[in-house]
KEMARVO-978828 format. One line per 4 residues: their letters; for each residue x, y, z of N, C-alpha, C. Coordinates in Angstrom, 1 decimal. Layout:
KEMARVO-978828
a = X,Y,Z,X,Y,Z,X,Y,Z  ...
This chain:
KEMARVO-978828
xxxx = -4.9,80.1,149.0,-4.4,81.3,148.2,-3.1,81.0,147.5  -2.1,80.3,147.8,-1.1,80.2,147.6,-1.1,79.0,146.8  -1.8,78.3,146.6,-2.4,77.3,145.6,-2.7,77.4,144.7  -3.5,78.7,144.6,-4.0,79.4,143.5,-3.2,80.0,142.4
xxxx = -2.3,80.6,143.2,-1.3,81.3,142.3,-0.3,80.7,141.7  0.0,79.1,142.6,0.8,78.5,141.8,0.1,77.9,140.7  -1.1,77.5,140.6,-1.6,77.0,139.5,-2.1,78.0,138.2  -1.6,79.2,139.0,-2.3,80.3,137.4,-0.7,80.6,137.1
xxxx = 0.2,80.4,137.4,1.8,80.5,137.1,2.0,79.9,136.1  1.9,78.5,136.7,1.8,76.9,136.1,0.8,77.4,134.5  -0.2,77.6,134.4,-0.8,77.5,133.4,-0.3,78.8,132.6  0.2,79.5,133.3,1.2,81.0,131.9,2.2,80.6,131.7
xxxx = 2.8,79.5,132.4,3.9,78.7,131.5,3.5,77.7,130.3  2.4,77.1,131.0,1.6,76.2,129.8,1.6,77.0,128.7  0.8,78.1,128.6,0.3,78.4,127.8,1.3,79.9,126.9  2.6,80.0,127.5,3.8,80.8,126.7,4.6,79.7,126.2
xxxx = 4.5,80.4,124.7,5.4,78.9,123.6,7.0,79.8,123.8  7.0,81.1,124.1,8.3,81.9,124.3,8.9,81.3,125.1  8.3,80.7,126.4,9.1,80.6,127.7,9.6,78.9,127.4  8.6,78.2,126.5,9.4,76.6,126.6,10.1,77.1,125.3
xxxx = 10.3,77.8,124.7,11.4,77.9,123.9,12.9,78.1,123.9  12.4,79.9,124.9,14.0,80.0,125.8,14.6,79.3,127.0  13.7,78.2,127.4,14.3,77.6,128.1,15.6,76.4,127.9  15.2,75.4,126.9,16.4,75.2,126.7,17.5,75.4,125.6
xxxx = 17.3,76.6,125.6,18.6,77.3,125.1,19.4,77.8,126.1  19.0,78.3,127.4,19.0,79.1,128.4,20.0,77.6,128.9  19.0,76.4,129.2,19.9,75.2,130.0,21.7,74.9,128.5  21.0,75.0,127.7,22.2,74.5,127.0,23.4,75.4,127.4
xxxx = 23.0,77.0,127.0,24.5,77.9,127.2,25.1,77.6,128.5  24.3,77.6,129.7,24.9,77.1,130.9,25.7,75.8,130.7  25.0,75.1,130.1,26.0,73.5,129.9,27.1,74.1,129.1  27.1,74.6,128.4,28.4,75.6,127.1,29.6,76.2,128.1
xxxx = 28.9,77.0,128.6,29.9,77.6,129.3,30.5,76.9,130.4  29.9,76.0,131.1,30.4,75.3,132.5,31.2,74.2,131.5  31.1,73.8,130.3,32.3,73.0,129.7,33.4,73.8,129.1  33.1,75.0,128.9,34.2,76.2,128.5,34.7,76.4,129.4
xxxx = 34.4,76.5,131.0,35.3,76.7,131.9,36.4,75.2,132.4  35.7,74.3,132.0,36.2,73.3,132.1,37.4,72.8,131.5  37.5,73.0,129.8,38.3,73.3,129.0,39.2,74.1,128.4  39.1,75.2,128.6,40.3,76.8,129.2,41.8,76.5,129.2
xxxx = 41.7,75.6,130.2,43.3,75.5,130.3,44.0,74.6,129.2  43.2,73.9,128.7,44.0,72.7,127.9,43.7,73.4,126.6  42.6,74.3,126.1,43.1,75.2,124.8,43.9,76.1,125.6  44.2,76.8,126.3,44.9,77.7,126.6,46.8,77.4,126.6
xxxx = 47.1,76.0,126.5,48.0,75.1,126.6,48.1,75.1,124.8  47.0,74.6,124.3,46.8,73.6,122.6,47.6,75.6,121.7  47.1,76.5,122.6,47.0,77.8,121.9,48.7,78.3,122.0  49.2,78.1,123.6,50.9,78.0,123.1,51.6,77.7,122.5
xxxx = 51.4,75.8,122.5,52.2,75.2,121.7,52.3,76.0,120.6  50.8,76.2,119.8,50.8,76.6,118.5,51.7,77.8,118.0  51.7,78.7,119.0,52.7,80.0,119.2,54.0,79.4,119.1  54.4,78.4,120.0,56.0,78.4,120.0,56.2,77.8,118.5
xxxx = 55.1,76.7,118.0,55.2,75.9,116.3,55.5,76.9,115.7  54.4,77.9,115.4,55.1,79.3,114.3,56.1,80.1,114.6  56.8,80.3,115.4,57.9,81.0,115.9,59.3,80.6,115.1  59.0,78.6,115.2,59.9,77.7,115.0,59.8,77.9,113.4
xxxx = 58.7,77.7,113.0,58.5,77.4,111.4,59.1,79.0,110.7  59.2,80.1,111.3,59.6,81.9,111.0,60.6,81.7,111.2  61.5,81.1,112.1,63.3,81.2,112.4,63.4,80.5,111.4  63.2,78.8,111.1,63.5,77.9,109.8,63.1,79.0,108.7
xxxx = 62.3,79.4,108.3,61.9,80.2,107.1,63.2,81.2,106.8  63.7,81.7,107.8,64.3,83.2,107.9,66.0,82.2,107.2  65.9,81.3,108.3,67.4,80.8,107.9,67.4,79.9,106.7  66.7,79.7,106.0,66.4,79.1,104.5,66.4,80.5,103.7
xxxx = 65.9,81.1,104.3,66.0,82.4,103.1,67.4,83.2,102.9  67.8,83.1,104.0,69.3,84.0,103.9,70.4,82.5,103.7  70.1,81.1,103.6,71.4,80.2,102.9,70.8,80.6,101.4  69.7,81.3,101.3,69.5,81.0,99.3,70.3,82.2,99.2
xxxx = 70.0,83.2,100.1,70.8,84.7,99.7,72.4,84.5,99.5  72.8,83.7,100.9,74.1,83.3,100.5,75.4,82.5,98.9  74.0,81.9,98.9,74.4,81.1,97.4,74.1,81.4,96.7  73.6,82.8,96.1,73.4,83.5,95.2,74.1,85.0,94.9
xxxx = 74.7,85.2,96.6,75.3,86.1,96.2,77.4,85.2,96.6  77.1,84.4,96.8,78.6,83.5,96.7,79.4,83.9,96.2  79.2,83.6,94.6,80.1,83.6,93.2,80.7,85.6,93.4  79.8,86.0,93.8,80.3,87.7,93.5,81.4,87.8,95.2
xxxx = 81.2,87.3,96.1,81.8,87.1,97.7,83.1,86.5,97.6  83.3,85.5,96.5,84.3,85.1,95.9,85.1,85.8,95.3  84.5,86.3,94.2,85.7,87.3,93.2,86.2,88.7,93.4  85.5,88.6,94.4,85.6,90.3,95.4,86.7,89.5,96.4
xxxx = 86.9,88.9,97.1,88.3,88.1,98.2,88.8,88.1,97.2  89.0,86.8,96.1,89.9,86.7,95.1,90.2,87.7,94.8  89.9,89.4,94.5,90.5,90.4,93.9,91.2,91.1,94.5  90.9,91.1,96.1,91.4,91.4,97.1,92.6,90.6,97.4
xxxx = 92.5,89.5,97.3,94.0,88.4,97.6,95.2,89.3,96.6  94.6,89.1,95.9,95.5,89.7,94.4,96.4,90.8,94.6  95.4,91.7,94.7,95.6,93.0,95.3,96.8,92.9,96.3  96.7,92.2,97.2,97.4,92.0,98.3,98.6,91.7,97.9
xxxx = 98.9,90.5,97.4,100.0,89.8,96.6,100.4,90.9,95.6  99.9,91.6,95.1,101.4,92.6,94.1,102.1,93.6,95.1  100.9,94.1,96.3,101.6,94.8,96.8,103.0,94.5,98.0  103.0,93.2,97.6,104.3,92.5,98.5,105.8,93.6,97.9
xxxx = 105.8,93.2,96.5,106.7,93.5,96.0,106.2,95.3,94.8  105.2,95.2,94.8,105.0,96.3,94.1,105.5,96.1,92.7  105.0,94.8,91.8,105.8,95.0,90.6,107.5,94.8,90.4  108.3,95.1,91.8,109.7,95.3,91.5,110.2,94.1,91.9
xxxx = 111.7,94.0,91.9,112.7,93.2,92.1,113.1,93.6,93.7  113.9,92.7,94.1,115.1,93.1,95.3,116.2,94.5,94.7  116.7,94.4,93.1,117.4,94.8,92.5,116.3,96.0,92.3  115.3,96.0,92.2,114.9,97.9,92.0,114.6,98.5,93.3
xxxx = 114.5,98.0,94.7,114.6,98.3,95.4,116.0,98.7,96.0  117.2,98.0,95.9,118.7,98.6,96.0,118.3,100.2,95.3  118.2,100.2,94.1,118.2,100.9,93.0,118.0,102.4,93.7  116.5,102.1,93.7,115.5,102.9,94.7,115.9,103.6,96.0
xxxx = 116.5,102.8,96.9,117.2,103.1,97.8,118.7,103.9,98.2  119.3,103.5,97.0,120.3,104.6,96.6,120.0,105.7,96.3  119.1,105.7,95.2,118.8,107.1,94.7,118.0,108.2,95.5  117.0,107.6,96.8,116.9,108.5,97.9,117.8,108.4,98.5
xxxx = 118.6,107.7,98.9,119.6,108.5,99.9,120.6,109.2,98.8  120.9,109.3,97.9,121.8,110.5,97.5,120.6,111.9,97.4  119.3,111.8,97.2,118.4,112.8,97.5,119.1,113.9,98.4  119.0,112.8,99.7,119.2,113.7,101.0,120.3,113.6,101.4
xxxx = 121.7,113.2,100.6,122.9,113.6,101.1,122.6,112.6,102.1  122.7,111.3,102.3,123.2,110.3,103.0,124.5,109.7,102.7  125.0,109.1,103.2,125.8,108.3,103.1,125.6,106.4,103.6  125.7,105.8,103.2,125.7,104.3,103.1,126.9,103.7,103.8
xxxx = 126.9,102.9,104.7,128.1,102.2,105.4,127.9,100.8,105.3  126.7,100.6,105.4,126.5,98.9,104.7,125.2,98.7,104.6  125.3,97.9,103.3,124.3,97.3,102.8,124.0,96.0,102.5  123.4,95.2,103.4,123.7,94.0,102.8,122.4,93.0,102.9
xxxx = 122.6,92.2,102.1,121.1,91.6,101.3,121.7,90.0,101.9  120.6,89.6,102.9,120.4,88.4,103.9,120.1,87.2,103.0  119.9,86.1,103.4,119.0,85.2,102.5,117.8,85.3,102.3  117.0,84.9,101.2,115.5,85.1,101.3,114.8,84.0,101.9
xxxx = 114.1,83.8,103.0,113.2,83.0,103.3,111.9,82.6,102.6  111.9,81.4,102.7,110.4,80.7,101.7,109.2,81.1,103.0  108.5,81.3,102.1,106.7,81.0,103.2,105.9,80.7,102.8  104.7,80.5,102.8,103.9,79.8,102.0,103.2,81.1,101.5
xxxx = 103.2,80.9,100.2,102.6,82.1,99.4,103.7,83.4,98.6  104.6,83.1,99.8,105.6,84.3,99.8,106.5,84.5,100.0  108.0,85.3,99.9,109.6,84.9,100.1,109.0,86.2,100.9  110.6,86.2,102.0,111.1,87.6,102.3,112.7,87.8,102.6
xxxx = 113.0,88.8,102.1,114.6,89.1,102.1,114.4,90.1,103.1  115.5,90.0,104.1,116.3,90.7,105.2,117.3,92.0,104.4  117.3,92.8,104.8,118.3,93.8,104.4,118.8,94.5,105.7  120.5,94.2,105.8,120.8,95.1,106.8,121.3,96.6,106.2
xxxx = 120.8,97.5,106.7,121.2,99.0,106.1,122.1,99.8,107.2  123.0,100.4,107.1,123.3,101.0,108.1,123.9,102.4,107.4  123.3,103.5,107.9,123.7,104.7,106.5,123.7,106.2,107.8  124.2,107.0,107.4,124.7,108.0,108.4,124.9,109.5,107.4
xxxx = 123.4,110.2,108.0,123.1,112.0,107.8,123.1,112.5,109.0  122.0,113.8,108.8,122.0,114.3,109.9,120.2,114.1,110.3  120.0,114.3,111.2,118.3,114.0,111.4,117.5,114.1,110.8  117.5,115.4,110.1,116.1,115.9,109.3,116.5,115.1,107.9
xxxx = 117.6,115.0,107.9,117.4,114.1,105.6,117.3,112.7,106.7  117.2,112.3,107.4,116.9,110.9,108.0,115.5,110.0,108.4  114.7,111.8,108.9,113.5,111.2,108.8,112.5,111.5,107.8  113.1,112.3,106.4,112.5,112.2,105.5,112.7,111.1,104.5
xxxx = 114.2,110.5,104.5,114.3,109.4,103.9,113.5,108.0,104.4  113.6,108.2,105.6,112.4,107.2,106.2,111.2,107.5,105.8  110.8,108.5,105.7,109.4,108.5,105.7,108.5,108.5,104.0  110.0,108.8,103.3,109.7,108.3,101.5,109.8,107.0,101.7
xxxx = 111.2,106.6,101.5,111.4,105.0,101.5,110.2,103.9,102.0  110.2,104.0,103.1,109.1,103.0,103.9,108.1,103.3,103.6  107.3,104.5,102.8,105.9,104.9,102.8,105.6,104.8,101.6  106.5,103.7,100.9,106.2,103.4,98.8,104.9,102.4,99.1
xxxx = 104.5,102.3,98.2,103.4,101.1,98.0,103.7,99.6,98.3  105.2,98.9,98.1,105.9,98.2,98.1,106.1,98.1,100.2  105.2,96.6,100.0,105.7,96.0,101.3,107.1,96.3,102.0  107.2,96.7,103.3,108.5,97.2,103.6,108.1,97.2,105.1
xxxx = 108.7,96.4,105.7,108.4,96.1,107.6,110.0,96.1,107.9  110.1,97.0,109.2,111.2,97.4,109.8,111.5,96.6,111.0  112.2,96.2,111.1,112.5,95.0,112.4,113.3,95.9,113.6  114.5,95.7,113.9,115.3,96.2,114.6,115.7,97.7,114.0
xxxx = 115.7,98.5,114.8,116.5,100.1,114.8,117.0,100.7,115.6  118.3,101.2,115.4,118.8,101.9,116.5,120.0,102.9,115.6  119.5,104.3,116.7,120.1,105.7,116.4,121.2,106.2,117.4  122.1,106.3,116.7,123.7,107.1,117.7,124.1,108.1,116.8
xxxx = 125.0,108.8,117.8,125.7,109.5,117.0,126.8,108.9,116.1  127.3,109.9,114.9,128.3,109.3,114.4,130.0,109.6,115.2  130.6,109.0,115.7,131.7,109.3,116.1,133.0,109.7,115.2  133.4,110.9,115.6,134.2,111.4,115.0,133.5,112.7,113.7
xxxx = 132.1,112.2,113.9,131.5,113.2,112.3,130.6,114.3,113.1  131.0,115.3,113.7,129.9,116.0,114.6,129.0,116.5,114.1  127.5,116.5,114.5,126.2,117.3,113.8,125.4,116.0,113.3  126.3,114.5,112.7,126.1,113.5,112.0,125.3,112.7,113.2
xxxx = 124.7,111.4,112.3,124.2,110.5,113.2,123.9,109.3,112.4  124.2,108.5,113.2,124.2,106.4,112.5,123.4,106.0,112.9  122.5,105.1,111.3,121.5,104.8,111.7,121.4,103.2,111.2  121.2,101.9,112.3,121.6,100.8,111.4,119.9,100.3,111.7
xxxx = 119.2,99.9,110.9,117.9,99.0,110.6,117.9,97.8,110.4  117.2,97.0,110.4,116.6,95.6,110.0,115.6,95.5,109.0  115.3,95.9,107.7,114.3,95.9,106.5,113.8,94.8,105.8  112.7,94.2,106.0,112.4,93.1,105.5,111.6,93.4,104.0
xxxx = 111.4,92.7,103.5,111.3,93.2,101.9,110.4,92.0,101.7  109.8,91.6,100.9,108.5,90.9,100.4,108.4,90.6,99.2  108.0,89.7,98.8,107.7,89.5,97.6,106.7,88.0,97.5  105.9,88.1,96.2,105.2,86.9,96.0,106.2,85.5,95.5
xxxx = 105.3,84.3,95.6,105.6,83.8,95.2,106.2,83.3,93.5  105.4,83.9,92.9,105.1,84.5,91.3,104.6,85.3,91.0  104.6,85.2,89.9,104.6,86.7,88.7,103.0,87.4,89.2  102.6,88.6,89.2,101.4,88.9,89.6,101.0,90.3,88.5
xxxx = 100.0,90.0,88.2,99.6,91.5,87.2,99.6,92.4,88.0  99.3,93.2,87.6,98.8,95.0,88.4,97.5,94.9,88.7  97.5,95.1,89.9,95.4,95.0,90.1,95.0,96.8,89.4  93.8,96.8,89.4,93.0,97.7,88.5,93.3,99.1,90.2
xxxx = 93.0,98.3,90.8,92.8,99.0,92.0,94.7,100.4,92.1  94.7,99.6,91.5,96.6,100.7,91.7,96.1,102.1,91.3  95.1,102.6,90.3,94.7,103.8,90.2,93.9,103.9,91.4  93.6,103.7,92.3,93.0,104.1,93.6,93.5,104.5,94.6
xxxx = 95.1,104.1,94.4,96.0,104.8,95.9,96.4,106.2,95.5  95.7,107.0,96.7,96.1,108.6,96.5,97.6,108.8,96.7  97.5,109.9,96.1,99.2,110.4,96.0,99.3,110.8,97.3  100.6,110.5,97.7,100.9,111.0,99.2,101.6,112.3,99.3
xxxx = 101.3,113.1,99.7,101.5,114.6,100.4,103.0,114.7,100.4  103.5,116.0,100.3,104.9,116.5,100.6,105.6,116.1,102.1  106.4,115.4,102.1,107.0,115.3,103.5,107.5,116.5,103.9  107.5,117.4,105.0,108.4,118.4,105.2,109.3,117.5,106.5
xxxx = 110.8,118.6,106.0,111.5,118.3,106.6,111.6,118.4,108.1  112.2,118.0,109.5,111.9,118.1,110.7,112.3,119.4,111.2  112.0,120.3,112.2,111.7,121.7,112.0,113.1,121.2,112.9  113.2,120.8,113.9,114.2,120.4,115.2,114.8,119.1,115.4
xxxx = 116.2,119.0,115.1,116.9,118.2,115.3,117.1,117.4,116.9  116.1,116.7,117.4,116.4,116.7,119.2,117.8,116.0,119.4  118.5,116.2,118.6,120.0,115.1,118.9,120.9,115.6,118.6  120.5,117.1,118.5,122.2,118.0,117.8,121.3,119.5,119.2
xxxx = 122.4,120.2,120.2,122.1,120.9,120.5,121.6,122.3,119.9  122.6,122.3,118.5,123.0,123.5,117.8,122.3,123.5,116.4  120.8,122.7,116.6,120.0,122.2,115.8,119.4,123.8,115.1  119.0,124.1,114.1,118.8,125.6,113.9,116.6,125.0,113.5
xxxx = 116.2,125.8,113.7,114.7,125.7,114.0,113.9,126.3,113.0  115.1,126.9,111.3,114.2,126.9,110.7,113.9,126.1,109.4  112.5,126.0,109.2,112.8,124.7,108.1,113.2,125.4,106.3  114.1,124.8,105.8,114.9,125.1,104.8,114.4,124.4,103.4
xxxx = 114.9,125.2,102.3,114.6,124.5,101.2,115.5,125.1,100.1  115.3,124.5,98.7,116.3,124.9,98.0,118.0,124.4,97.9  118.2,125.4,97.6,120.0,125.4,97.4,120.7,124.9,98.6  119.8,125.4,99.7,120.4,125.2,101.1,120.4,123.9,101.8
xxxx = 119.2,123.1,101.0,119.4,121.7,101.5,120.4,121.0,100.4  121.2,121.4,99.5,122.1,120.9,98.5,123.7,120.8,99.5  124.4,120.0,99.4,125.8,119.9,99.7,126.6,120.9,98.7  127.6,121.6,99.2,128.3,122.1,98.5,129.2,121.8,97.5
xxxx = 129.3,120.3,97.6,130.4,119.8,96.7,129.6,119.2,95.8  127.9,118.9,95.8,127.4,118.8,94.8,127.1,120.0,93.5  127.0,121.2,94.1,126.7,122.2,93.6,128.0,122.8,92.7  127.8,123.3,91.1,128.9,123.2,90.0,128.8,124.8,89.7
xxxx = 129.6,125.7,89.7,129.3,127.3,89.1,129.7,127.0,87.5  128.8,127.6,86.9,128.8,127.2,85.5,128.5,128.7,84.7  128.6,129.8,84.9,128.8,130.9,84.8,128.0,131.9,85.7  128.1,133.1,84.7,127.8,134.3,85.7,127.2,135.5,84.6
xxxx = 125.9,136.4,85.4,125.0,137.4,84.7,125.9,138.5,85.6  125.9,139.8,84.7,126.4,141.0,85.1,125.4,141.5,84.7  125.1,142.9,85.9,124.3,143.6,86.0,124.6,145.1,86.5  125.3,146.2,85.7,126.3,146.9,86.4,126.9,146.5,86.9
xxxx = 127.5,146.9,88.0,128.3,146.1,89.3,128.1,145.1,90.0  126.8,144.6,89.7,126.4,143.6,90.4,126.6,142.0,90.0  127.0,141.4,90.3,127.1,139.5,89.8,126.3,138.9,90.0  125.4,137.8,89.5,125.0,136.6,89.9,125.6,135.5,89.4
xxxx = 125.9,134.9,90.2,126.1,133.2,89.4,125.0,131.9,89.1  125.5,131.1,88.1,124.6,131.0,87.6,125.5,129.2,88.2  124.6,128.3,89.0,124.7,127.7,90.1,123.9,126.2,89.2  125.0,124.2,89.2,124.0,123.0,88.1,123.7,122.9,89.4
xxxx = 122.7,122.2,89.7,122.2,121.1,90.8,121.5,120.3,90.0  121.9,119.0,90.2,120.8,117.9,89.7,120.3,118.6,88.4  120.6,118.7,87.3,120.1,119.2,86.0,119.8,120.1,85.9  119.1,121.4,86.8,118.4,122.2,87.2,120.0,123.6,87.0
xxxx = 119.2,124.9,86.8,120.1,126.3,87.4,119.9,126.8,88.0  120.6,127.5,88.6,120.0,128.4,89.6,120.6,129.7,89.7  119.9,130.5,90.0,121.0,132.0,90.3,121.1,132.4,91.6  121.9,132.6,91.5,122.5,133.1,93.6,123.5,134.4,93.0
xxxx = 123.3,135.2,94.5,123.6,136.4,94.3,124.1,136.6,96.0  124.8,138.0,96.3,125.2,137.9,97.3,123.7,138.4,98.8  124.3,137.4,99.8,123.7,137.4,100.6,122.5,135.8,100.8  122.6,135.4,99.4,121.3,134.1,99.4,122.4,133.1,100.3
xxxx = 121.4,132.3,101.3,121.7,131.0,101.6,121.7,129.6,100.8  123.1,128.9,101.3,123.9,128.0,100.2,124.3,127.0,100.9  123.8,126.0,100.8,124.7,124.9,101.4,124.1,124.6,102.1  124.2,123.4,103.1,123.6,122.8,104.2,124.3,122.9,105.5
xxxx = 125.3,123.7,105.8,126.1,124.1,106.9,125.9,126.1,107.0  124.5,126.0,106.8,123.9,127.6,107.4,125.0,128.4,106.1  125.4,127.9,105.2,126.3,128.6,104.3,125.4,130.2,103.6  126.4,131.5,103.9,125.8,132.8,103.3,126.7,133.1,102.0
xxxx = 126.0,133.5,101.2,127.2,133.9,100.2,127.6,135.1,100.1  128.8,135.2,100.3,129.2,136.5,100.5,129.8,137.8,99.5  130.2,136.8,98.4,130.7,138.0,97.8,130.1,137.0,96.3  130.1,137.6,94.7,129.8,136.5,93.6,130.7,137.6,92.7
xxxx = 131.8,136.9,91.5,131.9,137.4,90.6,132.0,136.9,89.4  132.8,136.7,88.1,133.0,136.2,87.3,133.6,135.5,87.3  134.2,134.6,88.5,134.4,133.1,88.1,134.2,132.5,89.3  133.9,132.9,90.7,134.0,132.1,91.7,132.6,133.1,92.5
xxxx = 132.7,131.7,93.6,131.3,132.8,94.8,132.0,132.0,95.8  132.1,133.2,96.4,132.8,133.2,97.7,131.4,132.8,99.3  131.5,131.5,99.5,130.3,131.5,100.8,131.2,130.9,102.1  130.6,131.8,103.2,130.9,131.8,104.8,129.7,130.6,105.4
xxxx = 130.5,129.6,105.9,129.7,128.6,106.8,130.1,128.7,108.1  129.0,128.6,109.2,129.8,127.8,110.3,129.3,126.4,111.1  130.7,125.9,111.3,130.1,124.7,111.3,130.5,124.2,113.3  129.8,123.2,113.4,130.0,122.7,115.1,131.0,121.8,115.1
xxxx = 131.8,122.1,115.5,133.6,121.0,115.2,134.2,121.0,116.5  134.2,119.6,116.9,135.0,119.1,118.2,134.4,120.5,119.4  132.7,120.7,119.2,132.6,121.2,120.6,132.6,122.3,120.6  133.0,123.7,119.3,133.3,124.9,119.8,133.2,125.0,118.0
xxxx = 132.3,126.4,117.7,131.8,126.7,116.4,133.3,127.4,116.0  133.3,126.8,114.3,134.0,127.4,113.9,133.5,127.7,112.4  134.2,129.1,112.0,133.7,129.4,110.2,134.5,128.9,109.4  134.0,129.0,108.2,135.0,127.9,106.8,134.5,128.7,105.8
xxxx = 135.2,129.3,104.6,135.2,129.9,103.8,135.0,129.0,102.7  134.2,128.9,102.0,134.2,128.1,100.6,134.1,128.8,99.4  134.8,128.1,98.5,134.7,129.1,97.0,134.4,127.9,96.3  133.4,127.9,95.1,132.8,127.6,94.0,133.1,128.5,93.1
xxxx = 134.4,127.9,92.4,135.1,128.1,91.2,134.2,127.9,89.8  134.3,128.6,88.5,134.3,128.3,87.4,134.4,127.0,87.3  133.8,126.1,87.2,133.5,124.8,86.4,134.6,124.2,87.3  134.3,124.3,88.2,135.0,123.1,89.0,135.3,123.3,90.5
xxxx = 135.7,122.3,91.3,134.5,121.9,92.5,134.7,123.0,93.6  134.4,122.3,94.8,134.9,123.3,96.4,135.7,123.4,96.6  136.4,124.7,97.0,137.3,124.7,97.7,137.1,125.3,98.8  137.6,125.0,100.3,137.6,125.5,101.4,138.6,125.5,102.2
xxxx = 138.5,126.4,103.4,139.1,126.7,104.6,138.2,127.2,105.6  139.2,126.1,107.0,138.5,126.4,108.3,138.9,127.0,109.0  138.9,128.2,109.5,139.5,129.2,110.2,139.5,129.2,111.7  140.3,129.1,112.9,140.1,129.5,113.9,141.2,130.0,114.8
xxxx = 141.4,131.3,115.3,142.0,132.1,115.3,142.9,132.6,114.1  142.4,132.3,113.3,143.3,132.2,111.7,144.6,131.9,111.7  144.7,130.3,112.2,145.5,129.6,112.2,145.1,128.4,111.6  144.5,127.8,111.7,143.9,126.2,111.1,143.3,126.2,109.8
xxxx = 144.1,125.6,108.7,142.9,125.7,107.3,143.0,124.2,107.2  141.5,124.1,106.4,141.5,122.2,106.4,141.2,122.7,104.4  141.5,121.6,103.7,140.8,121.6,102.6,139.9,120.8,102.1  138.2,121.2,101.7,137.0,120.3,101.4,136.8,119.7,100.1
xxxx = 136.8,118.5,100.5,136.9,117.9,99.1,135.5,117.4,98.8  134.9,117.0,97.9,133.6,116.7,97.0,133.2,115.6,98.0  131.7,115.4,98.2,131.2,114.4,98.1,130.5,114.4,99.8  130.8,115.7,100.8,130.7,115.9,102.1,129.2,115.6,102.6
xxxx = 129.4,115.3,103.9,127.4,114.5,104.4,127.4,116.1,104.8  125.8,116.1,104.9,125.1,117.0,105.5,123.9,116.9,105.3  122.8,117.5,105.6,121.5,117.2,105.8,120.1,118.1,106.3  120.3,119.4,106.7,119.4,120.3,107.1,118.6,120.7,106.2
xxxx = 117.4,120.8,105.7,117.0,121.3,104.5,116.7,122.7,104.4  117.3,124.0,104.1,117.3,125.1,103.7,116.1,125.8,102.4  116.6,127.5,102.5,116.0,128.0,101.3,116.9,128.8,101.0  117.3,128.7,99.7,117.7,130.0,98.7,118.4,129.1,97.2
xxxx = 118.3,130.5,96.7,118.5,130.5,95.1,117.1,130.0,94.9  117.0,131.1,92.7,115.8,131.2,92.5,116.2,129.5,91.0  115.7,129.2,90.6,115.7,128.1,89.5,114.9,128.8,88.6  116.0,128.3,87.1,116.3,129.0,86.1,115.2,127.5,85.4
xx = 114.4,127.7,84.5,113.7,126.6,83.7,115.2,125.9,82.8  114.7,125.2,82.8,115.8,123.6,81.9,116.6,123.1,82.3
């Protein structure tokens, strides 16, 4: 029986052309695959290399693309520093001299009623690119015109580095204070145009004056303007308005008029004015002297200067002569146009 069946097997293999067909396709994929498992790892090796090659050939790509970027954008990376150098270099000196800087410097400290004790201009050191002159300054107000003249002076456009500083009182000048610096000053080597860029520095804001003197006990805390930051020996009476009974005087400061009447604050020593007529204005100060407050009566005469007295126990008169330090910045009197 079992004979039988294998020989009627045997002959429906004979006789199917399907089965000797799929047969060796059937032996080949097996041969396919059992050499695909064979070979796996060594493509699977051939397939990283190839990964890490393109990775290599995308970094070289990237960094050839950004050296063309570089040398094409060069020439403009260039004249942009070069304009910048430039730039740099005028603002050593800002255009000016050593000689307009003195200039400059005088004319804010008579601003603020300073006074100058020495000035003196060091040798200029060579550098490369650039000189610098030393300035020893040593000048003596009261706090508040000291840290506004600091804070104009040193805040110009014009290179200006401060080296050594130191603050005392003035001895012998009570309310006063001495201030000597170390100011180094700059300048280029040569001549430099004006960069374009100079219309681009904003204007700098109003300094206000310091509300509190921390170095005077009897510092007053409110901040002042006007007539009242003026010295009195600056200030000229140059006539007088009647109004019924009433006077104003008519007050030069620095080019400017002004009208004061009684009661307006005057002067930089808390000065009130007390009485005004047709040729003088009578103003009450008091001032902090040797330790113990005392008043001083000043008159601003018709076309010509201060006169005063210091009263205590109304015994002691001193007489004030033109040109006195002070420094608090005040308010009063109204300004007359021209």
């Amino acid at each position: 029986m079992k004979l039988r069946v294998r020989l009627d097997w045997q002959a429906l293999v004979a006789r199917s052309r399907l089965f000797r067909c799929a047969l060796p396709i059937a032996a080949a994929c097996l041969v396919f695959a059992v050499g695909c498992l064979i070979r796996w790892p060594e493509w699977r090796q051939l397939q990283q290399a190839a990964q890490v090659n393109q990775r290599a050939l995308n970094d070289k790509h990237h960094a050839k693309a950004t050296q063309v970027l570089a040398h094409v954008h060069a020439p403009q990376a260039l004249s942009e520093a070069q304009r910048h150098l430039h730039d740099m270099r005028w603002r050593l000196a800002a255009g000016g001299e050593i000689s307009d800087l003195l200039d400059q410097l005088a004319a804010s400290g008579h601003v603020h009623g300073l006074h100058f004790e020495q000035l003196e201009v060091l040798d200029e050191q060579k550098k490369a690119g650039f000189g610098r002159t030393p300035l020893d300054v040593q000048v003596v107000g009261r706090y508040a015109a000291l840290r506004l003249w600091l804070d104009e002076w040193l805040g110009q456009v014009r290179l200006l580095r401060v080296g050594d500083m130191h603050l005392a009182d003035a001895q012998g000048r009570p309310g006063l204070l001495r201030l000597r610096l170390r100011v180094d000053a700059f300048h280029a080597d040569g001549p430099v145009a004006e960069p374009q860029s100079l219309a681009w520095i904003p204007a700098r804001g109003e300094v206000l004056p310091a509300v509190l003197d921390p170095f005077s006990t009897w510092s007053g805390r409110v901040v002042r303007r006007g007539l009242a930051s003026v010295p009195l020996a600056q200030l000229e009476m140059v006539g007088s308005l009647s109004r019924g009974m009433e006077h104003e005087a008519l007050l030069s400061s620095a080019g400017r008029l002004y009208r004061v009447r009684s009661g307006d604050r005057l002067g930089r020593d808390g000065g009130l004015v007390e009485r005004v007529d047709e040729h003088q204005v009578t103003v009450r100060e008091r001032l902090f002297v040797g330790g113990t407050w005392r008043e001083r009566t000043a008159f601003l005469r018709l076309r010509q200067g201060v006169d005063g007295e210091i009263r205590e126990d109304h015994e002691q008169v001193d007489e004030v002569g033109g040109g006195g330090l002070a420094a608090d910045a005040v308010a009063g009197g109204n300004a007359l146009s021209g």
